[in-house]
ROTOR-923216 format. One record per residue (C-alpha): residue in one letter; x, y, z. Coordinates in steps of 0.25 Angstrom, whole numbers, padded with zeros to 4 digits, always signed. Layout:
<rs>
AXYZ...
</rs>
This chain:
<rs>
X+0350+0256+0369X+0340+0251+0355X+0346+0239+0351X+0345+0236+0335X+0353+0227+0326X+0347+0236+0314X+0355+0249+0313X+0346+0256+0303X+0332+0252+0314X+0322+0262+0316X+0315+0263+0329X+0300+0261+0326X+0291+0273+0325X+0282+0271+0337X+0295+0273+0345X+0298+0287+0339X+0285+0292+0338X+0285+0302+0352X+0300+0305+0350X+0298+0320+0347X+0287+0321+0358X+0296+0313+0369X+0308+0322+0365X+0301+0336+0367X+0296+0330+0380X+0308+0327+0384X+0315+0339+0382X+0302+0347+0390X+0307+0336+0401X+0321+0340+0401X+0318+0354+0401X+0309+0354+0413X+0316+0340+0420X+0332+0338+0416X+0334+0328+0427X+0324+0318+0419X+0332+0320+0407X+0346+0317+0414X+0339+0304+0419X+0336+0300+0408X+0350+0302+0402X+0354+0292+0414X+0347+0283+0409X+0349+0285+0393X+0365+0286+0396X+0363+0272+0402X+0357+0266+0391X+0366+0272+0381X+0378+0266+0375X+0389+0276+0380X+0402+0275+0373X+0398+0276+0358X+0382+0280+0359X+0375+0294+0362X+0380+0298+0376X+0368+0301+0387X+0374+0301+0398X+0372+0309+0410X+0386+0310+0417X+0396+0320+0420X+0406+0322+0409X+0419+0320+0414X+0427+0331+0419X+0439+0336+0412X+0447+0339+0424X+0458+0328+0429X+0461+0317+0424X+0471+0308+0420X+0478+0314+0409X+0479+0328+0415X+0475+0341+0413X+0481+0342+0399X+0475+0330+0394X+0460+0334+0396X+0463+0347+0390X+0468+0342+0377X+0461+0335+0366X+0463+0326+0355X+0461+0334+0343X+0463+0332+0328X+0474+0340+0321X+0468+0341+0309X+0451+0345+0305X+0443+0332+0303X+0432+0332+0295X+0419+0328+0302X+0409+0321+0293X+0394+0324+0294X+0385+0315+0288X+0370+0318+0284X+0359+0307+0282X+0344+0314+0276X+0333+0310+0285X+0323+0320+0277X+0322+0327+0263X+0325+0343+0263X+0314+0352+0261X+0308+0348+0247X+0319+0338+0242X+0315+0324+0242X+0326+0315+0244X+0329+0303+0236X+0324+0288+0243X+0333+0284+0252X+0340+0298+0255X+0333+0300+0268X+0340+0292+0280X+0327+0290+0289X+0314+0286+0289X+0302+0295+0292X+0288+0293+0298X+0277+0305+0302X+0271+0302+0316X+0257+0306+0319X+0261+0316+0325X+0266+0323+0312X+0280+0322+0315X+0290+0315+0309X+0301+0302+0313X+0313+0299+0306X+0324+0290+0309X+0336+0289+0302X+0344+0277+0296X+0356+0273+0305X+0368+0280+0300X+0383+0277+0302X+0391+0286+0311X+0406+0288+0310X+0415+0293+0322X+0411+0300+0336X+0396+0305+0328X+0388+0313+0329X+0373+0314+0324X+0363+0328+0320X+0351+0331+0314X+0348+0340+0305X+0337+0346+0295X+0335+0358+0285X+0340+0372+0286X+0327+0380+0292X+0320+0370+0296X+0317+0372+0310X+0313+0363+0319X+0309+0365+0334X+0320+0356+0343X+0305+0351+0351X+0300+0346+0337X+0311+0337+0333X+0317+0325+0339X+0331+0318+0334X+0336+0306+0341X+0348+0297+0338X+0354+0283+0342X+0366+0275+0336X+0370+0261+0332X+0383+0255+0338X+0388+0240+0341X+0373+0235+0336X+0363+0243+0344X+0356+0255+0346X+0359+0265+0355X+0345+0273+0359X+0339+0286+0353X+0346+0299+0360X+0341+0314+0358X+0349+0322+0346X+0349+0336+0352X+0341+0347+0343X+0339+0361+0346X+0334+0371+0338X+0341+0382+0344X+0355+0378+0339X+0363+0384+0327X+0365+0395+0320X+0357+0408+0323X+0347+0409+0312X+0352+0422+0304X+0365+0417+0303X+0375+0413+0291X+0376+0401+0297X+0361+0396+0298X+0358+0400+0284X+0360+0383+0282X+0360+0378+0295X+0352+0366+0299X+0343+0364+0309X+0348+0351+0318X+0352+0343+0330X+0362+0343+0338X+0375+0335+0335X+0374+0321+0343X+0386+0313+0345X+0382+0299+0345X+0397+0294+0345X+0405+0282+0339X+0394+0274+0334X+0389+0265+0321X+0378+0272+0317X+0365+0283+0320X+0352+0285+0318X+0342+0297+0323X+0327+0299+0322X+0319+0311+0321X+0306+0315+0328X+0299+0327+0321X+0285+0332+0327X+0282+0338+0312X+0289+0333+0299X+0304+0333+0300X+0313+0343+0296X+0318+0342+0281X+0331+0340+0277X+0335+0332+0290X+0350+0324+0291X+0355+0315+0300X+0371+0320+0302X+0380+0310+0307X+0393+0318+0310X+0407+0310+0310X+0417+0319+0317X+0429+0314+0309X+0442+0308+0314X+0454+0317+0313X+0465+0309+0308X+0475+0316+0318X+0473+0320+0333X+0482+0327+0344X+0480+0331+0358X+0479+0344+0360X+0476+0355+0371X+0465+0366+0367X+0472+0374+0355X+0465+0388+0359X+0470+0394+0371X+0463+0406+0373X+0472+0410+0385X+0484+0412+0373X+0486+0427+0370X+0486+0432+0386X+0500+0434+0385X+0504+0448+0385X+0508+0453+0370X+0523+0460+0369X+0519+0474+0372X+0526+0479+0360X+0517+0473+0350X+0506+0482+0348X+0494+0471+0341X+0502+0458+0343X+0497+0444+0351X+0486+0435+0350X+0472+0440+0353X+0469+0436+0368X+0455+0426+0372X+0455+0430+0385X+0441+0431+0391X+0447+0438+0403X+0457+0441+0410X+0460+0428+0421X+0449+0419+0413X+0455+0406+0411X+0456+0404+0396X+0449+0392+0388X+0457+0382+0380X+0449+0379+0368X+0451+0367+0355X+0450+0374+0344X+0441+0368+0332X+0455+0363+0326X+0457+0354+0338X+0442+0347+0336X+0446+0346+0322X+0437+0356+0314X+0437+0356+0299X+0435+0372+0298X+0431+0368+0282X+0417+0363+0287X+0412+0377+0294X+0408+0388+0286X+0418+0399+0286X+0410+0411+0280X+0399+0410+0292X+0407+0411+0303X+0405+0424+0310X+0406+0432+0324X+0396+0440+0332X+0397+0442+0348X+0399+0434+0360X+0387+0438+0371X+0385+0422+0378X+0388+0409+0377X+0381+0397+0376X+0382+0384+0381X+0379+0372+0374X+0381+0358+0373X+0385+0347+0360X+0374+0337+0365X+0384+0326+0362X+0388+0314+0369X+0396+0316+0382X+0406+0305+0384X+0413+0308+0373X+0430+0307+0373X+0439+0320+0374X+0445+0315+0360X+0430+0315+0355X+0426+0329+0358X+0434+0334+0344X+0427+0325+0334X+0414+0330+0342X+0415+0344+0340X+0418+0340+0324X+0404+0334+0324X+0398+0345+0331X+0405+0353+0319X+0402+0345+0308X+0389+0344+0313X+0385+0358+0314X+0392+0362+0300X+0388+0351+0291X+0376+0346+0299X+0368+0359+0305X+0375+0368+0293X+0383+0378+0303X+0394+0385+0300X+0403+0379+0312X+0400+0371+0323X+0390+0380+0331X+0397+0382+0345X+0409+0391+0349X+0415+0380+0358X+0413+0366+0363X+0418+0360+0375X+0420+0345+0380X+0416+0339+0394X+0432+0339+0395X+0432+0354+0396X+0438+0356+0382X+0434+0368+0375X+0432+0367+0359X+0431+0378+0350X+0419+0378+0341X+0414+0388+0331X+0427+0392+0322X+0429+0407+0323X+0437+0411+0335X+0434+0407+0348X+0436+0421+0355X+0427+0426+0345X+0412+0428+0343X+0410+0417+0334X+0395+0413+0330X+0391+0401+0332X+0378+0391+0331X+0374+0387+0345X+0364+0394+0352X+0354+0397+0340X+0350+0412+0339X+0362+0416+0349X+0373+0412+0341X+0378+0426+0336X+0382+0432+0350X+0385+0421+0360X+0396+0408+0359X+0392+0393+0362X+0403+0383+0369X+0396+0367+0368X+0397+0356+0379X+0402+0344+0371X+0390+0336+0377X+0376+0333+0383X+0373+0340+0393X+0357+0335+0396X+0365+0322+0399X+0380+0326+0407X+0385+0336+0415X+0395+0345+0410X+0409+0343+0415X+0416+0355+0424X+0426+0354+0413X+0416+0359+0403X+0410+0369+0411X+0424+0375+0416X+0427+0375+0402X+0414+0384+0399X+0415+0392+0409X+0432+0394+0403X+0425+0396+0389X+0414+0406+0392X+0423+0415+0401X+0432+0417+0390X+0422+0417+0378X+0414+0426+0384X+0424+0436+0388X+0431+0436+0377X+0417+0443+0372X+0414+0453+0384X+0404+0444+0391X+0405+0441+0405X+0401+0426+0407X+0392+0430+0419X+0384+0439+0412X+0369+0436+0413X+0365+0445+0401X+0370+0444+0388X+0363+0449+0375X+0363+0436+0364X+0358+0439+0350X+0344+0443+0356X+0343+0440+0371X+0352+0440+0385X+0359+0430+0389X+0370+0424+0399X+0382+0425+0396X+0383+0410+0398X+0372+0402+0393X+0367+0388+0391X+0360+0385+0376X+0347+0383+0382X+0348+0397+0386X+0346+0403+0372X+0336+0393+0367X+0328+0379+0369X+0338+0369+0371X+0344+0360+0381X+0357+0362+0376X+0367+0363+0384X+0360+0352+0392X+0354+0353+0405X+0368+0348+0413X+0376+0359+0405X+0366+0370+0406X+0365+0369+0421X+0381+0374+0422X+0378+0387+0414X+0379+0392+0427X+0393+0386+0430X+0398+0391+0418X+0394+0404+0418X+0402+0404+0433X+0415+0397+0426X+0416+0408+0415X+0411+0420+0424X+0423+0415+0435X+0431+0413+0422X+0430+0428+0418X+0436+0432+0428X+0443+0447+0425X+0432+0450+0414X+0428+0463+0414X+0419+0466+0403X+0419+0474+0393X+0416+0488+0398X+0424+0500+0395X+0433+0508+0404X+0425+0514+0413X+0433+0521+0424X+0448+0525+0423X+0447+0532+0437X+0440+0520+0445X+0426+0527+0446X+0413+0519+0442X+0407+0527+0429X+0417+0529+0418X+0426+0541+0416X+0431+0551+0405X+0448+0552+0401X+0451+0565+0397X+0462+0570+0390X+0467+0587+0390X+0470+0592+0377X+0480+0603+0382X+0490+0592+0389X+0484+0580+0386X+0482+0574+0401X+0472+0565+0403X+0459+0566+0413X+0450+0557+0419X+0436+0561+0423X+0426+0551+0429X+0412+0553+0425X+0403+0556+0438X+0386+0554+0438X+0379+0567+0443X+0364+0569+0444X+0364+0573+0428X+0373+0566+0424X+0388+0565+0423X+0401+0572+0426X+0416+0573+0424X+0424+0571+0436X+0436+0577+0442X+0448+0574+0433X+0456+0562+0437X+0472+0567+0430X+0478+0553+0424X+0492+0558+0425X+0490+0557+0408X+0495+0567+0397X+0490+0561+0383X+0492+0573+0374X+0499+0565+0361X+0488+0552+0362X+0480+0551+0351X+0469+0541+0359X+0467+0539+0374X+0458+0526+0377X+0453+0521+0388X+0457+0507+0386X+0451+0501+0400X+0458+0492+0408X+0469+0489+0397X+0480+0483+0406X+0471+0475+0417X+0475+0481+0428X+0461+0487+0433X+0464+0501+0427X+0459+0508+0416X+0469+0511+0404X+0471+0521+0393X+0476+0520+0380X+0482+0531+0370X+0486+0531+0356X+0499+0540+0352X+0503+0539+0338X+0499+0525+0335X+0505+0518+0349X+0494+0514+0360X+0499+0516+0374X+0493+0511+0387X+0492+0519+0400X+0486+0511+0411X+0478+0513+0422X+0482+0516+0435X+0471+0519+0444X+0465+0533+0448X+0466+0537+0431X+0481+0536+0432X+0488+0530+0421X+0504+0524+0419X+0511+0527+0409X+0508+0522+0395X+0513+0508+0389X+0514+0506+0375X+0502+0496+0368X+0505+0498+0353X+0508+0503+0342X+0501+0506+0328X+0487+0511+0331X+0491+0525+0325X+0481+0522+0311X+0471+0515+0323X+0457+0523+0324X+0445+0521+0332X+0454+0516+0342X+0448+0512+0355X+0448+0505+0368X+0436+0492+0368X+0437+0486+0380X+0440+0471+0380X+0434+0467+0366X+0443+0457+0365X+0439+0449+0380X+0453+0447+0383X+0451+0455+0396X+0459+0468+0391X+0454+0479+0385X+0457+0482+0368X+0458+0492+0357X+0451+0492+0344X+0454+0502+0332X+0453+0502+0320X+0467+0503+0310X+0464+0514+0298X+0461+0506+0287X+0458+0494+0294X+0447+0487+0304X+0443+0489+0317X+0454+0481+0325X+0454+0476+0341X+0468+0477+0348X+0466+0468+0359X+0475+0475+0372X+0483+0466+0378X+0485+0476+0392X+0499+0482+0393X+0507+0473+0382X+0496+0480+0371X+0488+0476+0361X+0484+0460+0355X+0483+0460+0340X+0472+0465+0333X+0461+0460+0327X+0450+0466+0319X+0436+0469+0327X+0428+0475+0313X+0429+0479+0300X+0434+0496+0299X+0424+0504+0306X+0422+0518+0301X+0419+0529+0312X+0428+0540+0321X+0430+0533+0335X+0429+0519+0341X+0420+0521+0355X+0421+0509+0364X+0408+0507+0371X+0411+0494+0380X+0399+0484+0380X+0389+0491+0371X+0380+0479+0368X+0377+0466+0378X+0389+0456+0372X+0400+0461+0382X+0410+0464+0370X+0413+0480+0369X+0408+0487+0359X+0413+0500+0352X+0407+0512+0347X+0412+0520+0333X+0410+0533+0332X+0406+0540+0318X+0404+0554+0314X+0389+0552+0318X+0388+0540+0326X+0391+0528+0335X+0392+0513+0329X+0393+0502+0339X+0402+0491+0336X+0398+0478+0345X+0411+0471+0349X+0410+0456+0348X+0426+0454+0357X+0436+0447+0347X+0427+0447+0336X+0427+0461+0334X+0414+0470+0330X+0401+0463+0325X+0392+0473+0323X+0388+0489+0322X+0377+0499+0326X+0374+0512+0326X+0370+0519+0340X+0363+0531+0338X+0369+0543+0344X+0375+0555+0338X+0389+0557+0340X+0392+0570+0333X+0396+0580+0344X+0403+0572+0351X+0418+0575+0351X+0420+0563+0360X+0414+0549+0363X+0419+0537+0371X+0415+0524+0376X+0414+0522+0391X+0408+0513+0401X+0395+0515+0409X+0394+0530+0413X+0380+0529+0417X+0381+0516+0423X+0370+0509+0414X+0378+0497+0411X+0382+0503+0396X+0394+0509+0390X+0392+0523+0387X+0398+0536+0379X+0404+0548+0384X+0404+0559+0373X+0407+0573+0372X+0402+0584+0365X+0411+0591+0357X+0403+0605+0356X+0402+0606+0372X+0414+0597+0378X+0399+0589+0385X+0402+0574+0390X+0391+0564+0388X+0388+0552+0393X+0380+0543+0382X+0374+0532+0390X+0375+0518+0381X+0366+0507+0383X+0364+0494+0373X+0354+0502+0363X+0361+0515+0361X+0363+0527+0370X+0357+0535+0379X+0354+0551+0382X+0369+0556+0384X+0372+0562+0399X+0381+0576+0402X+0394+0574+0407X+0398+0586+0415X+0412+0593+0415X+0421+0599+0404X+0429+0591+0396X+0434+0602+0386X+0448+0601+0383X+0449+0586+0385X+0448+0575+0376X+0441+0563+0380X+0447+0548+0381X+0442+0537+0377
</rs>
């Protein structure tokens, strides 16, 4: 530690003039020699004041298992019962583009090196509360994180603590098209410097620094009342079974899958968010394909009752500071094992946030409240991951060992660390090596996921089949669809002991009850009944699932779009939106909620997984065409296209799983002229040639 009786003293210029240069080579040191750099953290955490100062140290965050207060204890926390207002306080270290700033204004002084670049260092400034400190500059100016330089140190009981990195990427925020970086500013990483007196940063430029550039010293806020509480978002609430005689009634279920051990989360009441701060209007949703993990780069010795007024100066920070809608992540989570919610929006749906710049729209970020160049995460965290990425992710289709995920414009894991996406260190070299371990705990944790593929086979075969229904009497026929030389035939009928003359639908509605067999469901005068599966295509006699869908069209089995582990409907009332009815197995449906706006077309074709995101997708049938709705889960539809292929001539078209075994769903379709089947191979870009069906299926209709 810099000892100075003077507060306000400046380290002379001779001694700051290599700092940009020693800070790139450093980082080209960590990249290729990490073990250097967790030496000299050793050395660093021992020469650095610990219980007030910036934190280096190197060891092991404590574990949240045992302890002397029970298990109950470390799950809780002491959280405010009413918002706090965190207080973000600005300090001009240059003039904006064009403006000249009155004498005195700017809170630094300013030389050139011969270089050509530029060194400020700030007045000493006063910190309030557990701080926080940032950086940052004007909108659209873009400065690469190799060219720019920020370190800080703090005064407390008369002396100097020595200068530490303040962390600067420039692959965080918002993506750049985006509502929400229309007036985001570019900046550094929040870094908590803790209870102390005062602050003071300089800046090392290799070209003129960038205009506009504040010194933000954040002040959590005190909340005038606390309570101990346990997590107040159970996303295991809403399993139960629903009273079978209520048709759209009970709370939407977050189940990822069906034995996956469901994560306790604090809600953003519970760190005390102020909801006035963010900016409403921009909130929005997209899809769910990864997740990212990052880390807070923030002191690592903090308290359990700390870790609230931590994530309100990551908040405040991110809204008043870098000028985001919200905080940028999703979730956060302590070296306690505590999971926090982040972004406000819903945490089991697809909220954008501002993580992982350029990948924002279709993946989800949980943050280590921490460093991680500098300690190891604790099993409690990771566990806490691997709990929080099982359920996330399968709540969106996505299996969490899935190697190959499509994100805004590349593949990726399912599971990835932030350096994946972009040059960064972040989540740290200790947390980025257990990417690994996490992907295993949320891959073990999705046990019973199945994925999101249709139906398939109602007789046990490999390649999916056809349901057919007589006209004369009404019974219902199953034919498996057989590979020849040419192409494909019917097989030999398989009777499934069914006559259906009166049902206005039949659906193949998958594996509706859970019990390994696949389901059907018919509509008859407005009441849904469910008649499951028994093996070898036999069926057991009907239950009731619920009333009022006689004004219901387009009404169709998805698959699981909700990531409960069950399969649901979706239809769309006359008048009204296009509506998901979650299934809740034999009991019947959840209650509805809406997935678009009113969709004009003839009939609703579920295609399974269409696109690379794992969430089901359906099909809408015009007089002239097919539009493909992308399914984002519990956020409903996001967007449309058109896929070119003519329709007219076909009397029937249904969804089914991979005929052709070419890993895509497919159509079946049948032309109304001849009584031909077709098969119309799907892939990702559109379809391919159709392939004949042989055998005769006049006199039938066809179930989908």
């Amino acid at each position: 530690m810099l000892a100075s009786p003077d507060p306000s003293a400046v380290e002379a210029p001779d001694a700051v003039d290599s700092t940009l240069a020693v800070r790139t080579a450093r980082r080209n040191r960590f990249v290729s020699g990490c073990q250097q750099l967790l030496a000299l953290g050793l050395v660093l955490a021992a020469l650095t004041p610990a219980a007030r100062t910036i934190t280096m140290d190197v060891r092991p965050a404590s574990p949240a298992g045992g302890g002397e207060h029970g298990a109950a204890y470390l799950q809780a926390a002491k959280v405010p019962t009413a918002p706090v207002d965190p207080k973000v306080t600005e300090y001009s270290l240059t003039a904006p583009a064009g403006a000249r700033l009155a004498p005195g204004a700017l809170r630094a002084s300013s030389r050139r090196t011969t270089t050509g670049g530029q060194q400020l260092t700030s007045d000493a400034v006063p910190v309030v509360g557990y701080g926080a400190v940032g950086v940052t500059w004007q909108h659209g100016v873009e400065v690469a994180d190799d060219a720019l330089a920020v370190d800080v140190r703090t005064f407390d009981d008369g002396a100097w603590s020595g200068w530490a990195e303040v962390p600067y990427h420039d692959d965080h925020g918002p993506d750049p098209d985006s509502v929400e970086a229309r007036n985001a500013r570019p900046g550094t990483e929040p870094l908590f410097v803790g209870e102390v007196d005062q602050v003071q940063v300089r800046v090392a430029t290799d070209a003129a620094a960038p205009a506009d550039m504040k010194l933000a010293v954040v002040d959590p806020g005190e909340a005038t009342s606390t309570a101990r509480e346990l997590p107040e978002i159970d996303t295991a609430e809403g399993d139960e079974a629903a009273d079978a005689t209520e048709s759209s009634e009970g709370d939407l279920s977050l189940r990822a899958a069906v034995a996956a051990p469901k994560p306790k989360i604090f809600s953003r009441a519970q760190w005390g968010a102020d909801e006035r701060m963010r900016d409403a209007p921009s909130l929005h949703y997209y899809e769910v394909h990864a997740g990212f993990v990052h880390h807070t780069v923030s002191s690592n010795d903090y308290s359990r009752d700390q870790v609230p007024g931590m994530i309100r100066s990551i908040y405040a920070y991110h809204v008043n500071g870098n000028g985001w809608s919200d905080i940028g992540y999703n979730f956060l989570v302590d070296r306690f094992g505590r999971i926090w919610e982040g972004r406000f929006g819903g945490i089991d749906r697809a909220v954008v946030g501002a993580h992982t710049l350029g990948y924002n729209d279709n993946a989800f970020a949980m943050s280590a409240i921490g460093n991680f160049e500098t300690a190891r995460p604790s099993r409690a965290m990771l566990r806490a991951y691997g709990r929080l990425f099982a359920w996330k992710l399968g709540l969106h289709g996505v299996s969490a060992g899935d190697g190959r995920q499509y994100v805004t414009s590349r593949y990726f894991k399912a599971i990835n660390g932030h350096r994946d996406a972009g040059s960064t260190a972040c989540p740290g070299i200790n947390l980025y090596r257990r990417i690994d371990r996490i992907r295993t705990l949320a891959s073990e944790t999705q046990q019973g996921w199945a994925g999101r593929e249709l139906e398939s086979s109602l007789v046990g075969t490999q390649r999916p089949d056809v349901v057919l229904r007589r006209a004369v009497d009404g019974k219902v026929f199953i034919r498996p669809i057989v590979p020849t030389d040419t192409g494909y035939r019917l097989g030999a009928k398989v009777s499934t002991g069914l006559a259906l003359p009166g049902a206005e639908l039949i659906l193949k509605a998958g594996d509706w009850d859970l019990d390994g067999y696949g389901d059907l469901v018919t509509k008859d005068a407005g009441v849904l009944w469910l008649l499951r599966g028994i093996g070898k295509g036999r069926f057991a006699a009907p239950t009731r699932l619920a009333t009022g869908f006689g004004r219901v069209t387009k009404l169709a089995a998805v698959g699981d779009f909700t990531g409960d582990g069950r399969p649901d409907l979706m239809g769309q009332p006359d008048g009204g939106s296009m509506m998901i009815y979650p299934g809740n197995g034999r009991t019947g449906l959840k209650k509805a909620f809406a997935a678009y706006s009113s969709i004009q077309g003839r009939k609703q074709i579920p295609i399974g997984r269409w696109d690379a995101d794992g969430a089901p997708d359906s099909l809408i049938r015009t007089r002239s065409e097919l539009i493909l709705y992308y399914g984002n889960g519990p956020g409903g539809f996001t967007k449309k296209k058109s896929l070119a292929l003519p329709v007219r001539g076909y009397d029937w078209m249904l969804g089914t799983a991979d005929v052709d075994l070419g890993g895509h769903s497919d159509l079946i379709a049948r032309t109304a002229a001849t009584g031909e089947l077709w098969v119309i191979p799907g892939s990702r870009d559109g379809f391919k040639a159709p392939v004949a069906i042989s055998g005769d299926t006049t006199g039938f209709d066809m179930i989908g």
